[in-house]
DRENSELO-647368 format. One line per 2 residues: their letters; for each residue x, y, z of C-alpha. Coordinates in steps of 0.001 Angstrom, whole numbers, padded with zeros to 6 digits. Each point is the difference from the previous one (the first is absolute). Example, Ala and Ser with C-alpha at 12.3 -4.5 7.8 and 13.67 -1.06 7.14 Angstrom:
// residues 2
AS> 012300/-004500/007800 ~ 001370/003440/-000660 .
//
This chain:
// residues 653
XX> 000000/000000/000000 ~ 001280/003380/-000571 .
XX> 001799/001718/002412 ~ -001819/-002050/003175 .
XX> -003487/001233/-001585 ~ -003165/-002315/000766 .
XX> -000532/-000586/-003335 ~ 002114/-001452/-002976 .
XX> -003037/001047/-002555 ~ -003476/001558/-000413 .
XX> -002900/-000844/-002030 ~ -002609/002906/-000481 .
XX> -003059/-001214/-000978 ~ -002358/002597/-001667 .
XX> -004283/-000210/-000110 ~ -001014/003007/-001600 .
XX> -003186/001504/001352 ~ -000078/-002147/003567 .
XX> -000903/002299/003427 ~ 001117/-002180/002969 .
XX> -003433/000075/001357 ~ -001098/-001883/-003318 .
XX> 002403/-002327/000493 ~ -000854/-000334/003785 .
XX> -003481/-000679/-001219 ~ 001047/-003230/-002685 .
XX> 002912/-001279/002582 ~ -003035/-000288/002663 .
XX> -002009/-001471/-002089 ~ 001902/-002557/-000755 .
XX> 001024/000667/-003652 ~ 003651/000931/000043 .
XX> 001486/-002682/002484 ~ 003679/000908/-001409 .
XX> -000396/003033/000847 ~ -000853/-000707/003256 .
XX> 002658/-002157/000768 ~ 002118/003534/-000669 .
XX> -002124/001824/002130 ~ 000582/-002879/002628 .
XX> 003656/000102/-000530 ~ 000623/003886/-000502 .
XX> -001368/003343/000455 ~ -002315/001692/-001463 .
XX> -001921/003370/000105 ~ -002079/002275/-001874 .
XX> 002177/002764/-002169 ~ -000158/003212/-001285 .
XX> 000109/000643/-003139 ~ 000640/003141/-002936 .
XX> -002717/002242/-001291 ~ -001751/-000312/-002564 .
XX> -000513/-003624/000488 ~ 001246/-001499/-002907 .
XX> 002532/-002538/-001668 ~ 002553/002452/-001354 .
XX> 000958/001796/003012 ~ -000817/-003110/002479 .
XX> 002266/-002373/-001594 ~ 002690/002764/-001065 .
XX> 000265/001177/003870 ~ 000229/-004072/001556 .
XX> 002938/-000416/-002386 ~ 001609/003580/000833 .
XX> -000550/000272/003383 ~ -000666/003618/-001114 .
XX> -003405/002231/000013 ~ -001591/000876/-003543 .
XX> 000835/003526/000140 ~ 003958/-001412/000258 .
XX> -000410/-002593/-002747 ~ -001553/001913/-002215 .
XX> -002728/-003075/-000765 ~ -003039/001978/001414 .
XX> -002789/-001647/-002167 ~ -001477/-001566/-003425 .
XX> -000409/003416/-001433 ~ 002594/001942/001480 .
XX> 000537/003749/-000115 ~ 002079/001171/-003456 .
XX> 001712/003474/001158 ~ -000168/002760/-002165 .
XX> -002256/-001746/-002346 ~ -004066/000739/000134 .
XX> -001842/-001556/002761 ~ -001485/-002655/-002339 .
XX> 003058/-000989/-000748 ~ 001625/-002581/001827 .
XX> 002733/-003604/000614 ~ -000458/-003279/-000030 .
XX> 000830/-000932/003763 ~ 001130/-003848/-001224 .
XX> 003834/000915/-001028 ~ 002974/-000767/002538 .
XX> 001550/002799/-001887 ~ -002248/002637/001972 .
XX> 001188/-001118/003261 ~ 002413/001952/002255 .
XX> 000714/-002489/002324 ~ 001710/-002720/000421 .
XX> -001282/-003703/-000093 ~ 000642/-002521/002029 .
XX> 001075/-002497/-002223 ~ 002795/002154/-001096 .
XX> 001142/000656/003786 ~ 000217/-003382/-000408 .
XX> 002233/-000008/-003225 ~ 001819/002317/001968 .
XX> 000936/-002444/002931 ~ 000894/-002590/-002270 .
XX> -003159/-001903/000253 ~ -002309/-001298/-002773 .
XX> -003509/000996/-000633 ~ -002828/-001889/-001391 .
XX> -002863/001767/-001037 ~ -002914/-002239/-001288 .
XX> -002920/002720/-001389 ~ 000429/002731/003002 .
XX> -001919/002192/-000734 ~ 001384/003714/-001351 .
XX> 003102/-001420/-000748 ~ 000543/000580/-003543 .
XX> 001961/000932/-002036 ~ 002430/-001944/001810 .
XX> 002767/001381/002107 ~ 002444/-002027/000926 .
XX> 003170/-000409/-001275 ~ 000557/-003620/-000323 .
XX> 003649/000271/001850 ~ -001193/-002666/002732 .
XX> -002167/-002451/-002415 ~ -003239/001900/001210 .
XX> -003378/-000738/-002492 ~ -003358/001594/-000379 .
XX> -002987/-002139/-001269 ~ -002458/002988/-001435 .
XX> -001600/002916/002206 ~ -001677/002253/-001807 .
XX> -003445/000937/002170 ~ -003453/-001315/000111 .
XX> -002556/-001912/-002655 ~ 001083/000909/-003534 .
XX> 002534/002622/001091 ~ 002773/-001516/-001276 .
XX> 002792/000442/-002537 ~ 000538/-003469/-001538 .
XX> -003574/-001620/-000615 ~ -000635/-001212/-003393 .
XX> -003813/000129/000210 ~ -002569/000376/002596 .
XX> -002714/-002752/000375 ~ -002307/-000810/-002546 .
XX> -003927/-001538/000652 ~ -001451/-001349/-003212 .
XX> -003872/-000058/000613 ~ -003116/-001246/-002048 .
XX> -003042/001516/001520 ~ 001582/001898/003020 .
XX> -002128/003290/000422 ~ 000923/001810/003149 .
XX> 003132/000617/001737 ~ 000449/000194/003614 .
XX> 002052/003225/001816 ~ 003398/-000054/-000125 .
XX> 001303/002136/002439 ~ -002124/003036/002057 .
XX> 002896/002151/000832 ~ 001862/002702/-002047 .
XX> 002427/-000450/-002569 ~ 002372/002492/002302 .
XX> -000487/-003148/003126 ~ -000467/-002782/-002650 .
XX> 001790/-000199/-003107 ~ 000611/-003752/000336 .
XX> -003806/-000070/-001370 ~ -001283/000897/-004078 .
XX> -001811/002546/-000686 ~ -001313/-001703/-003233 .
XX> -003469/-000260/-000520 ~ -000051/-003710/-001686 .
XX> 001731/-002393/002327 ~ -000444/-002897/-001540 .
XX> 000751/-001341/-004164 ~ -002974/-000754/-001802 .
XX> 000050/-002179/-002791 ~ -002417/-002273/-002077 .
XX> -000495/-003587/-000624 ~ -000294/-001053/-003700 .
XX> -000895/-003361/-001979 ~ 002900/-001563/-001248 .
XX> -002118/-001703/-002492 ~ -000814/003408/-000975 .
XX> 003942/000681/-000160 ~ 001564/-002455/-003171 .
XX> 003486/000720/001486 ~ 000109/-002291/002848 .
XX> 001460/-003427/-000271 ~ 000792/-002971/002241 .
XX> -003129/000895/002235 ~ -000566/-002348/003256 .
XX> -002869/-002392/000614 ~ -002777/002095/001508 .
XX> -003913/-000212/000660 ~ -000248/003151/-001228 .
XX> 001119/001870/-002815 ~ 003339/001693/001487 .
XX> -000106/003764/000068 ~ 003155/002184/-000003 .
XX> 000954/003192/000983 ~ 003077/002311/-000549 .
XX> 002063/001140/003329 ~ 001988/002844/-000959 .
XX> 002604/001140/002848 ~ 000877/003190/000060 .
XX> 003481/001210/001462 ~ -000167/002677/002141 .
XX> -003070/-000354/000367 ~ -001588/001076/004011 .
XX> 003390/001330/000370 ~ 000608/003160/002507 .
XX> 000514/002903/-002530 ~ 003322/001432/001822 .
XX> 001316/-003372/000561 ~ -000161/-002039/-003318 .
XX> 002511/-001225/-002649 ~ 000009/002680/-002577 .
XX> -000897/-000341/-003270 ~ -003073/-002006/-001741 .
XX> -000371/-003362/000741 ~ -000737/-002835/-002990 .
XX> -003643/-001949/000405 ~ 000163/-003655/000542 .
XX> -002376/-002030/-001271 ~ -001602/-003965/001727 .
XX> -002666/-001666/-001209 ~ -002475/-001626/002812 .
XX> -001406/-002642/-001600 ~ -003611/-001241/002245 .
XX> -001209/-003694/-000272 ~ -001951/-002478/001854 .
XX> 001968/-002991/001053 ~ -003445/-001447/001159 .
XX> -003997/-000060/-000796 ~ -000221/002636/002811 .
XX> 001021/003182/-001763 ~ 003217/001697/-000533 .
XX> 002837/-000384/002561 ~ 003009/000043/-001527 .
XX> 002263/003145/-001253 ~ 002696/-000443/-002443 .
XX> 003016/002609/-000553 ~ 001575/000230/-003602 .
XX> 002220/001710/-001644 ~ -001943/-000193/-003576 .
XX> -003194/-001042/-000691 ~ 001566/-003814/-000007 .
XX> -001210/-001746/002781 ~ 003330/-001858/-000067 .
XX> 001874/003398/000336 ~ -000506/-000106/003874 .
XX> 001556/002293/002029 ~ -000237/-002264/003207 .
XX> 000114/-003698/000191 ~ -003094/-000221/002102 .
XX> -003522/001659/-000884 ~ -001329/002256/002376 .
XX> -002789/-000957/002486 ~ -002008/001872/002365 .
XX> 001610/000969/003521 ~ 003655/-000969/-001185 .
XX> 003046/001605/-000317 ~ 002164/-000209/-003197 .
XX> 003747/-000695/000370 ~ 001701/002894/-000938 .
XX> 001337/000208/-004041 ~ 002793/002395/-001237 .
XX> -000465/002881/-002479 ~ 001628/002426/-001578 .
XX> -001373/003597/-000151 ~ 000823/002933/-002090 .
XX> -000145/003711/001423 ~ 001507/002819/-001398 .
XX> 001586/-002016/-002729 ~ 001744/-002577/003151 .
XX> -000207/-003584/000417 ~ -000881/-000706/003614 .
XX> -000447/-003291/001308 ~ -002618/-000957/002697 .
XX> -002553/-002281/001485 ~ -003535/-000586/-000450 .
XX> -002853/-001964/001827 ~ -003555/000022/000198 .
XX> -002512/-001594/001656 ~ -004105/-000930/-001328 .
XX> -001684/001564/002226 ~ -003533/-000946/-001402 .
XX> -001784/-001481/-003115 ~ -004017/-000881/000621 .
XX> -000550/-002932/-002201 ~ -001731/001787/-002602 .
XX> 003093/002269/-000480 ~ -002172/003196/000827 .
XX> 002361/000562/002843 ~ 003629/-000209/-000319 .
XX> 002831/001915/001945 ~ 003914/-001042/-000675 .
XX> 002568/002576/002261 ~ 003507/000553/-001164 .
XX> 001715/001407/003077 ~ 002924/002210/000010 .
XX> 002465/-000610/-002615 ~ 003423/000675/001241 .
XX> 003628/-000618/-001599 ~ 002943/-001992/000133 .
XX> 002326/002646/001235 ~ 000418/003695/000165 .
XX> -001384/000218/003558 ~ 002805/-001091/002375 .
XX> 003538/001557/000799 ~ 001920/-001711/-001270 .
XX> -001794/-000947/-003194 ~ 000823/-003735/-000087 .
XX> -001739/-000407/003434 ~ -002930/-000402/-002280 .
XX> 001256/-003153/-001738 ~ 000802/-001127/003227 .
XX> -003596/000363/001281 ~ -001276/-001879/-003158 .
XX> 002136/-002848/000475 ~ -000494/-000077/003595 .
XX> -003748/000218/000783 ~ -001439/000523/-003353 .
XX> -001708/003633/-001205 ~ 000062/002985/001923 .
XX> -003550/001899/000535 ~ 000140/003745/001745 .
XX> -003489/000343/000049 ~ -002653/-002729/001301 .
XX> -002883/001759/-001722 ~ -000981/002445/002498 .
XX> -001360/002221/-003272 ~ -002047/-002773/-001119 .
XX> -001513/-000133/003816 ~ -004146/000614/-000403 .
XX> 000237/-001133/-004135 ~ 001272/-003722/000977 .
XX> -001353/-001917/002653 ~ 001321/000195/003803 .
XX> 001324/-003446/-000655 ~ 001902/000282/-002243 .
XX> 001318/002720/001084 ~ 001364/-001018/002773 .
XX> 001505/-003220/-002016 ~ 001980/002291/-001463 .
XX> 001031/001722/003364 ~ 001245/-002975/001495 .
XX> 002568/-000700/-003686 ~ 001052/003581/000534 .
XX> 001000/-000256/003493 ~ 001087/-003341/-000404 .
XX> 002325/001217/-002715 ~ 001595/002626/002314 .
XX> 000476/-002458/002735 ~ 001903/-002717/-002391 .
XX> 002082/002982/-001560 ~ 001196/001489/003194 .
XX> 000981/-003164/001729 ~ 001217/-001302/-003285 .
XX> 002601/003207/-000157 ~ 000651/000043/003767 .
XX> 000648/-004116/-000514 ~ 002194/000532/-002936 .
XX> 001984/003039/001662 ~ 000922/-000654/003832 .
XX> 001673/003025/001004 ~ -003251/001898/-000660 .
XX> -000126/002405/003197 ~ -003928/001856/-000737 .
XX> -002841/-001074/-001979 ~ -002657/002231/-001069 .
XX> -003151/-001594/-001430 ~ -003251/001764/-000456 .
XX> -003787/-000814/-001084 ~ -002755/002786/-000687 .
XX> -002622/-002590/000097 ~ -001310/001077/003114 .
XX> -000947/003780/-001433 ~ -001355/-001805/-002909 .
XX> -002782/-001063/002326 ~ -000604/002817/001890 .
XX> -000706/002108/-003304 ~ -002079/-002778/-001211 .
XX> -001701/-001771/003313 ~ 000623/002109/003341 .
XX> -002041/002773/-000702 ~ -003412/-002386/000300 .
XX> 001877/-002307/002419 ~ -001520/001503/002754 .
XX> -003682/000541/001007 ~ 001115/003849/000767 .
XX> 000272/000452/-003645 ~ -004215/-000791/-000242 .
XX> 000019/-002829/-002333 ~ -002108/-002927/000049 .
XX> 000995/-002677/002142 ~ 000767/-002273/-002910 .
XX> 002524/002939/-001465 ~ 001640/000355/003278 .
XX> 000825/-003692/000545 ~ 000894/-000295/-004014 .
XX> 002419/002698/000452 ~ 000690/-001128/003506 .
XX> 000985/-003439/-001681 ~ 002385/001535/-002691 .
XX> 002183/001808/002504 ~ 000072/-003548/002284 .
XX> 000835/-001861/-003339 ~ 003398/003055/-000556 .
XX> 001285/-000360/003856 ~ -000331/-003957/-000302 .
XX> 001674/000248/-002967 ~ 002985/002674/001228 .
XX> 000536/-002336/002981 ~ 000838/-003110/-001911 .
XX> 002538/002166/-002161 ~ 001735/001426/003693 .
XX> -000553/-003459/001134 ~ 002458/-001635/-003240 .
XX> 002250/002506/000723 ~ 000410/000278/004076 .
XX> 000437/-004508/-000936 ~ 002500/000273/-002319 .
XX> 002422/002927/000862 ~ -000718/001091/003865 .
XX> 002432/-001469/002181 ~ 002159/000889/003598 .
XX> 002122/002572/-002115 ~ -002361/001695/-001824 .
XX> -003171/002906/000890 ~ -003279/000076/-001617 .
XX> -002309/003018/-000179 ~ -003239/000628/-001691 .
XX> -001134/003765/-000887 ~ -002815/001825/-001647 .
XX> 000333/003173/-002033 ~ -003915/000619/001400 .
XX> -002750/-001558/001061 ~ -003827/-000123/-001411 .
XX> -003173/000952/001068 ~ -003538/-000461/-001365 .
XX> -002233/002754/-001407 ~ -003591/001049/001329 .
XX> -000393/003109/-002406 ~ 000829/001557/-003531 .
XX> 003877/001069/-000116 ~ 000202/003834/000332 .
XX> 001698/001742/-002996 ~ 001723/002795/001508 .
XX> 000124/001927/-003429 ~ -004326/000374/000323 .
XX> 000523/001669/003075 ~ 002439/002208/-000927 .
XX> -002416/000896/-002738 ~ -002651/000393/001928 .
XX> 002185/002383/002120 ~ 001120/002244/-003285 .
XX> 003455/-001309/000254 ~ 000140/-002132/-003352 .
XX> -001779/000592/-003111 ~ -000170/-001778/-003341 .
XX> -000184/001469/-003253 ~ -003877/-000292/-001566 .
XX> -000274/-003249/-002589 ~ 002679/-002072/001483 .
XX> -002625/-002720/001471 ~ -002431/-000544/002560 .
XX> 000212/-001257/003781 ~ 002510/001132/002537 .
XX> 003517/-000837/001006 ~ 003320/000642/-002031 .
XX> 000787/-003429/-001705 ~ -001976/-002282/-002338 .
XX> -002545/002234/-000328 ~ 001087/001871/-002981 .
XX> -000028/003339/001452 ~ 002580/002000/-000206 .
XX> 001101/003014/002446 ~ -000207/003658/-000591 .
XX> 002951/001105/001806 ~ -000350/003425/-000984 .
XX> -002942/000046/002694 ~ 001485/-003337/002347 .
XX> 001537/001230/003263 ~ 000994/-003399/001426 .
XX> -000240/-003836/-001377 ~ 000585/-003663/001337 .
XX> 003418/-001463/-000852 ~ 000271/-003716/000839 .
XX> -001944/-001777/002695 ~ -000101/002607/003171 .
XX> 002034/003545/-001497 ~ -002182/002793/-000771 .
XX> 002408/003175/-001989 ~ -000327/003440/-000148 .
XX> -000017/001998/-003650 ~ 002615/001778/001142 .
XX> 001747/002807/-002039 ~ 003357/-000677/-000448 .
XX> 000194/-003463/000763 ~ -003001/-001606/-002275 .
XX> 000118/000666/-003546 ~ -003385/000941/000201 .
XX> -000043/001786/003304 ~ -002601/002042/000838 .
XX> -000194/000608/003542 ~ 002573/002911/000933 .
XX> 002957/-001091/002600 ~ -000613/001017/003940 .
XX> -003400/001106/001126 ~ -002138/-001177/-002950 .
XX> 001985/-003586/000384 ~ -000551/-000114/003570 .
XX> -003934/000785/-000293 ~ -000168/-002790/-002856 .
XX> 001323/-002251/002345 ~ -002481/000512/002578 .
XX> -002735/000184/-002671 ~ 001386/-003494/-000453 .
XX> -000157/-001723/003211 ~ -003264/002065/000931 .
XX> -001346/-001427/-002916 ~ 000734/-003605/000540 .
XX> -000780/000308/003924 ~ -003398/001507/-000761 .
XX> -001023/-002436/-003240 ~ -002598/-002857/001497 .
XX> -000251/-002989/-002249 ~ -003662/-000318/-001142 .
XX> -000652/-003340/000709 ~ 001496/-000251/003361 .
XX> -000804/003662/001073 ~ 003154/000710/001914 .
XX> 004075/000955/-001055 ~ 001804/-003106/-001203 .
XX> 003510/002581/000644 ~ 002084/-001441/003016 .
XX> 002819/002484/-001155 ~ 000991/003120/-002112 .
XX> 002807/001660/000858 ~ 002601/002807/-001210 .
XX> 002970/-001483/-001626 ~ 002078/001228/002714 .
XX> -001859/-002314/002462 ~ -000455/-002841/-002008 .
XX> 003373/-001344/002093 ~ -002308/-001394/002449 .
XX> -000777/-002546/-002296 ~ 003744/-000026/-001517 .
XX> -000380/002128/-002918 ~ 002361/002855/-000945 .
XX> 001324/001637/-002743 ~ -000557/001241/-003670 .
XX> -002188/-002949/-001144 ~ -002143/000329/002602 .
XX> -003466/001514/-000722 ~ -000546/003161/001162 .
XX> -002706/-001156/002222 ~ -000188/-003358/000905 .
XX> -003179/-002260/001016 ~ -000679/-003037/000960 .
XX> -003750/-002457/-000034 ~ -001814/-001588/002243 .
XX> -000115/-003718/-000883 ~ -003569/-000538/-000695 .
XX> 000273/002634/-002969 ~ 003388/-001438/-001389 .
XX> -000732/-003269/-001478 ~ 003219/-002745/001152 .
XX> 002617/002333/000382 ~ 001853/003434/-001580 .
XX> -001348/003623/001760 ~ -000166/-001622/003489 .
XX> 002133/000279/003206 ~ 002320/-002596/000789 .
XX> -001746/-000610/003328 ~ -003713/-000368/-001860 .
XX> -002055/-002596/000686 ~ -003578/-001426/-001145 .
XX> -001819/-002496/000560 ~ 002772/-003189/000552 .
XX> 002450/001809/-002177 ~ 002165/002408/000682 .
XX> 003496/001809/-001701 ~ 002129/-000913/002852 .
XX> 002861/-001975/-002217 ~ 001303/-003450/000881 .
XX> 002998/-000524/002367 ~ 000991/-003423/000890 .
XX> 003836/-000652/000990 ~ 001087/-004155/001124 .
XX> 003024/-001846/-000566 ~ 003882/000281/001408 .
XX> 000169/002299/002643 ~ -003856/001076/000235 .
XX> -001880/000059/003449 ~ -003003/-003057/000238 .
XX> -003947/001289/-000121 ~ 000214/003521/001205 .
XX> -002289/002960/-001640 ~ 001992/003067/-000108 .
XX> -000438/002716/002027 ~ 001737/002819/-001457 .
XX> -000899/001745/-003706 ~ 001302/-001829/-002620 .
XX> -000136/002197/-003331 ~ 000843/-001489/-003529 .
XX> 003115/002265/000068 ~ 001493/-002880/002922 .
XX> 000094/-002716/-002346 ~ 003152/000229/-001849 .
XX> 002268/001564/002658 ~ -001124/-003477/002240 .
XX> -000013/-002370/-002931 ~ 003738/001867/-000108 .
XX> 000940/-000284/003301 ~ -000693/-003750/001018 .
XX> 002258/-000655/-002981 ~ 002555/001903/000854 .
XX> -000356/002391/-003192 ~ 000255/004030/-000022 .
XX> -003206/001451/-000343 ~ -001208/001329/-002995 .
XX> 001498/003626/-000819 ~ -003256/002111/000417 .
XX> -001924/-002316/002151 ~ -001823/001968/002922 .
XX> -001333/-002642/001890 ~ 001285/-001373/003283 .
XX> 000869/-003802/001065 ~ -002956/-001963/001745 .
XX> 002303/-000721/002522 ~ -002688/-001594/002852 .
XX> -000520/-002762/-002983 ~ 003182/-001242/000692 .
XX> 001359/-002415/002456 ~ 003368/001116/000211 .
XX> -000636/003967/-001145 ~ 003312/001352/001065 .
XX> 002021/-003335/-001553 ~ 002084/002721/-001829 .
XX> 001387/000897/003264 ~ 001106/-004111/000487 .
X> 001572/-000392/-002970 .
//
């Protein structure tokens, strides 16, 4: 162990979206027994975390050790200086951060990191001097930079589509914003058709239907391959292997029955293996995977719905690049996305099929590389299914939201089925890789907490107020995005930026500035927060603001600096859908934004709840100093020193 410290090695385990009292609630109902065997065996306690509550600053400040308004990494949408309001960066780049990461502290002290889709990790920093590799780790859903193609559902007679997710694109841009979820094609006659040949035996006169993939396609637009992407084309060929209707699907390549694509036809409920392709985008070969699964196919072949999952590539997503190969050959085809996008269009089965491959992919790879390279000293591995289910299920998971009792307990169900699910995925990896030498700790970048009314757009009620105005013809219906309505600065005095920053016109520092420097600004400002303070959401009749407060006081809640809002506000819960404009201490109903701190293994104290305030800023510089590593450069936080058995063993050594 280095140096005398408790702990040769860490492994930081990452569940995007988890509050501790959510957690609390599964562990004591029985459903995540590994992770009660931490609890057991370590310490645990509820943590604060970064405002707003959201991936890009949560997961940038547990690998930092360093506040938002130090990183840089303050949101999705964050603030583009000098440019107009409207304007703004993509939060998922490595490049914007200021700080540094704790898997280069550990490149620094000779050690070797292994980073296994950690979230807000990429593009990839380390140098590769100690053998160090990165599997992925982009952001959430379909942000991503390496996807080939999104999912697919090919449908005969599907007419509705069920919600994807309720929250904002600002809080939620792991969800599309498309209005056809789903593929819908048509059966034909092949008797109809003189081209096909070699047909099967069937009951029934086969019918066929042409699958066209679509690269690119349900790909984030400031995350995808650039370029256009070619159209591949299958053939599903339908037949009846029996007297009692159609129930078989074949795949071709051609309309030649013999020209299959997979040695097996397709039946309902199942699973295809997985098949390599090659794609063309932007004039590039790229190799990947496919699979699919038959969902359904009614015997009269009114009803039919085949899903092609994510389609992701051989390589071009790991540091190094041949890691990829290495993958393939280990535990077969990679999949960064377990169809969270698809969740409402597909059914909640399979669904959550495809959950358990994903996370059962990032367990085999990150025991496979920590197997493979023994002197790894810190793993970081990371899933985002858990946020996939609180913008899809927690907001009716509770009977605070209203819903009918048969909502609630589906919803209920779907967040049970994604902690069952996570805990089996901790569970393979505490097995395989925890031992006397090494420390385990499982975080949260924030929690999730279900919704009882509409989300409040805080560009209406600066409307309302006189603060924003949009130009006459630009669309209908308030708010600033999606709605096709575009601002009139010459008359807007302030504007949303992000999830919880509201900024001033100003002269002199806006392009568009309006509002004159000094007393004007400072009576804008109050205009701002009276205005929020005093607005009473119509169908609860009361203020769903906890918090709006000058810029210069937004350091109670950690925030300083020039990309903070001028005035900055915060939800209550019950207006805010899972997570985003709320406090890190919300909570509603059995969810809550308290993040996830669990800490077991070499050196850790046995069963104790934590006292003291442990803040998301306290993670790396512990993680750090059980190993016997410096501390990350910028990090801010302190050690959680009563977690450890022998907190002074520095002194010993």
């Amino acid at each position: 162990m280095a140096n005398g410290s408790p702990a040769k090695r860490f492994i930081l385990i990452g569940l995007d979206g988890v509050g501790m009292e959510n957690m609390l609630h599964m562990v004591e109902e029985g459903h995540c027994p590994n992770v009660k065997k931490l609890l057991d065996t370590g310490v645990y306690r509820e943590m604060w975390g970064v405002l707003p509550t959201l991936t890009p600053p949560g997961w940038t400040t547990l690998a930092t050790g360093a506040w938002p308004s130090t990183h840089k990494v303050m949101d999705f949408n964050i603030r583009k200086l000098g440019a107009r309001l409207d304007e703004t960066e993509w939060g998922i780049n490595t490049r914007l951060s200021k700080a540094e990461y704790l898997w280069n502290t550990v490149e620094r002290a000779g050690g070797t990191p292994l980073l296994v889709k950690y979230e807000m990790s990429w593009p990839p920093t380390l140098s590769g001097k100690t053998g160090g590799v990165q599997v992925e780790g982009t952001g959430p859903g379909i942000s991503n930079h390496a996807q080939i193609a999104g999912y697919h559902l090919f449908t005969v007679g599907r007419q509705e589509q069920e919600r994807a997710s309720g929250d904002s694109a600002e809080v939620d841009p792991s969800a599309l914003r498309e209005n056809l979820r789903y593929d819908p094609v048509t059966l034909a006659g092949t008797n109809g058709d003189g081209g096909w040949q070699n047909l099967p035996e069937s009951a029934r006169e086969p019918l066929f239907a042409e699958l066209t993939i679509q690269p690119l396609k349900r790909s984030h637009p400031f995350m995808k391959r650039q370029g256009e992407g070619v159209p591949k084309t299958y053939y599903a060929l339908v037949y009846a292997g029996t007297d009692a209707g159609y129930d078989r699907v074949r795949l071709t390549r051609s309309k030649d029955a013999n020209d299959r694509v997979l040695d097996q036809d397709l039946t309902a409920g199942r699973w295809s293996p997985f098949w390599p392709e090659s794609f063309t985008i932007g004039g590039e070969a790229i190799a990947g995977h496919v699979q699919c699964k038959l969902i359904a196919l009614s015997p009269d072949a009114t009803r039919l719905e085949l899903f092609f999952p994510q389609i992701w590539p051989v390589s071009g997503y790991t540091f190094p690049n041949e890691v990829g190969q290495e993958i393939l050959e280990h535990g077969g085809p990679f999949r960064q996305n377990p169809g969270r996008d698809a969740l409402g269009v597909i059914d909640d089965d399979t669904y959550f099929e495809g959950l358990e491959h994903h996370l059962e992919a990032l367990s085999s790879v990150a025991i496979h590389l920590a197997k493979t390279r023994p002197n790894w000293t810190a793993l970081f591995t990371q899933t985002h299914s858990p946020d996939y289910a609180n913008h899809f299920f927690i907001a009716k998971a509770d009977p605070i939201s209203g819903a009918p009792p048969e909502v609630v307990e589906r919803n209920y169900r779907g967040m049970v089925r994604t902690y069952q699910a996570c805990d089996r995925w901790i569970g393979r990896l505490a097995d395989a890789l925890l031992d006397d030498e090494t420390v385990i700790c499982l975080v949260s970048d924030h929690g999730g907490t279900p919704t009882t009314y509409p989300l409040v757009n805080v560009a209406d009620v600066l409307e309302q107020a006189g603060l924003l105005a949009y130009k006459q013809g630009t669309g209908s219906g308030g708010g600033r995005r999606g709605r096709n309505r575009e601002i009139d600065w010459s008359k807007t005095k302030a504007a949303p930026v992000g999830v919880v920053n509201i900024y001033v016109n100003l002269k002199g520092r806006e392009p568009t500035g309006i509002v004159e420097p000094g007393q004007e600004y400072e009576q804008v400002r109050r205009d701002i927060i009276h205005a929020l303070y005093t607005y009473r959401e119509p169908n609860a009749g009361y203020c769903p603001f906890n918090l709006a407060v000058r810029r210069e006081d937004a350091e109670v809640v950690n925030m300083w600096g020039d990309l903070v809002g001028d005035v900055v506000y915060a939800t209550l819960p019950e207006f805010d859908g899972a997570h985003g404009h709320q406090l890190p201490s919300a909570r509603w109903g059995w969810g809550t934004q308290h993040t996830l701190f669990v800490l077991a293994g070499a050196g850790v104290k046995s069963n104790v709840h934590l006292g003291r305030q442990v803040r998301q800023v306290d993670v790396a510089p512990t993680l750090a100093y059980v190993t016997g590593i410096p501390t990350p450069a910028q990090s801010e936080g302190r050690i959680v020193m009563e977690a450890l058995e022998t907190p002074d063993w520095h002194l010993r050594s």
